[in-house]
C-alpha positions in Angstrom: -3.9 1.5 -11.3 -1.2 -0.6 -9.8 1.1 1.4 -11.9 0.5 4.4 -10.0 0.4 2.6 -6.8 3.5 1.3 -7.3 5.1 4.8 -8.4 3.7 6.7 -5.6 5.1 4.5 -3.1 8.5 3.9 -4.5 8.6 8.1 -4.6 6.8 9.3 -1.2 7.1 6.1 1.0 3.3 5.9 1.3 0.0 5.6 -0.2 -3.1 7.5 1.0 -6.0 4.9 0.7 -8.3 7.5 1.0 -6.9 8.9 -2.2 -6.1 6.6 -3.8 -10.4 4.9 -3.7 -11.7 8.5 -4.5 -8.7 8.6 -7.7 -10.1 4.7 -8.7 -13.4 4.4 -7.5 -12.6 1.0 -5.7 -12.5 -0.1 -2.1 -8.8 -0.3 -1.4 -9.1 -3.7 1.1 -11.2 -5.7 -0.9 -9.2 -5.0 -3.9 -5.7 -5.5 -2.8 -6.5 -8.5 0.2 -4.3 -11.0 -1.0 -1.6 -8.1 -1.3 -2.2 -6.5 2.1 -2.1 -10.3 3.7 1.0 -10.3 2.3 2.3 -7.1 3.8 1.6 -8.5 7.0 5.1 -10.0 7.7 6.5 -6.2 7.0 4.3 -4.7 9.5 5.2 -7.3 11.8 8.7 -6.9 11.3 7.5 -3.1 12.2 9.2 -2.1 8.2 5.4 -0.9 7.2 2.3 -0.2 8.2 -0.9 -0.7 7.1 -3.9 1.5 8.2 -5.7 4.9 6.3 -2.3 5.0 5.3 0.4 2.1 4.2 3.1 4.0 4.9 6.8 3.0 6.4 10.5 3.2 6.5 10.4 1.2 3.3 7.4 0.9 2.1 8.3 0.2 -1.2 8.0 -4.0 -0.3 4.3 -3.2 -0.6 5.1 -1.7 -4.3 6.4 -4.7 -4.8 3.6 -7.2 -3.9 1.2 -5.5 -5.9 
């Protein structure tokens, strides 16, 4: 799972969340919390963006916490 997180973000620069819970079968916000909180300082530094989609100029610093 992380896996393929991590390999769709490094290659597209985002992750649909909706896809990716209907591919896994999880809730993507209760799964990845600790990781999202972490993300924070990106989005504040406006590098990513968290929302349906995490998504951002380099969004591969998500990949990279999970």
């Amino acid at each position: 799972m992380r896996g393929g997180i991590i390999m769709k973000l490094m290659r597209n620069l985002e992750l649909r969340i909706d896809e990716f819970e209907s591919a896994y079968g999880v809730r993507f916000a209760q799964k990845f919390a600790p990781e999202i909180e972490r993300l924070q300082r990106f989005e504040r530094n406006g590098v990513a963006r968290v929302g349906r989609y995490v998504e951002g100029h380099d969004a591969r610093h998500f990949s990279r916490t999970v």
